[in-house]
C-alpha positions as CSV (number, residue, x, y, z in Angstrom):
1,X,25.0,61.5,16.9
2,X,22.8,61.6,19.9
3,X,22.2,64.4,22.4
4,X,20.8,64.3,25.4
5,X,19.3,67.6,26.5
6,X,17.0,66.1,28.8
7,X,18.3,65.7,32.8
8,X,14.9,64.3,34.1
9,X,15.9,60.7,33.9
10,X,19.3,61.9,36.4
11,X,18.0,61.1,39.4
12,X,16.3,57.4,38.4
13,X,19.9,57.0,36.8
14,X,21.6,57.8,40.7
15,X,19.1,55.1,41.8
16,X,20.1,52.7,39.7
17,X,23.4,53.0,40.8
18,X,23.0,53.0,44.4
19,X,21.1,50.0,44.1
20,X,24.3,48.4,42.3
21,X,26.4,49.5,45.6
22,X,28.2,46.6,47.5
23,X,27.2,48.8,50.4
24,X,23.7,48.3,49.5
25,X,21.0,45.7,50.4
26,X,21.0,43.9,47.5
27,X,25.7,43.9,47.7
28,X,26.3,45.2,44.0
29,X,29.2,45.5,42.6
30,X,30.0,48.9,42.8
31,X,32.5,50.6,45.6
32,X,31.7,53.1,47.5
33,X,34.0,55.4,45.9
34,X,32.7,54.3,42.0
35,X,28.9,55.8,43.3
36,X,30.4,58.9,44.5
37,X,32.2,59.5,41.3
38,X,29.4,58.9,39.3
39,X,26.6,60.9,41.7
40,X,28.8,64.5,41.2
41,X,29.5,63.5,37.7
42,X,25.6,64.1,37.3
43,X,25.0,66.6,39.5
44,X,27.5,68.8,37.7
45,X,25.3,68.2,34.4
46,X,23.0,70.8,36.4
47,X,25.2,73.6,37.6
48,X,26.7,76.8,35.6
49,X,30.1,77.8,35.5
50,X,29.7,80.4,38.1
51,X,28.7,77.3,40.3
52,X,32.0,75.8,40.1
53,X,34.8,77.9,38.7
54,X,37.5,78.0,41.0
55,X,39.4,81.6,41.0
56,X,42.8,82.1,41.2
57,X,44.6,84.5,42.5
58,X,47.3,86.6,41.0
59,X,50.4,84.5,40.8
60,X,54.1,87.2,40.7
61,X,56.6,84.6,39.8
62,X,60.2,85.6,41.3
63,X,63.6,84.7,41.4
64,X,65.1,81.1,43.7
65,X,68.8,82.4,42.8
């Protein structure tokens, strides 16, 4: 199995994709939508959890009778 511990090649991947856009200069075949996916995909690869953990709020269930 591999592993990838290294995030330096992140933003030359993002490139690559944005040049694949059918937004783009060269009209790729990737939407809009597919990029975006794929851009916070690897931005998330560099947060922590404290970055992005939601918190909830205590929920007091109760009766609809």
């Amino acid at each position: 199995m591999c592993e990838f511990t290294e995030t330096s090649w992140y933003p030359e991947l993002k490139e690559l994709i944005a040049m694949h856009s059918s937004a783009g200069e060269h009209g790729g075949d990737l939407n809009t939508d597919t990029i975006t996916i794929i851009g916070a995909t690897l931005d998330l690869q560099e947060k922590v959890v404290r970055q992005v953990v939601t918190h909830s709020l205590p929920i007091h269930p109760f009766s609809i009778r």
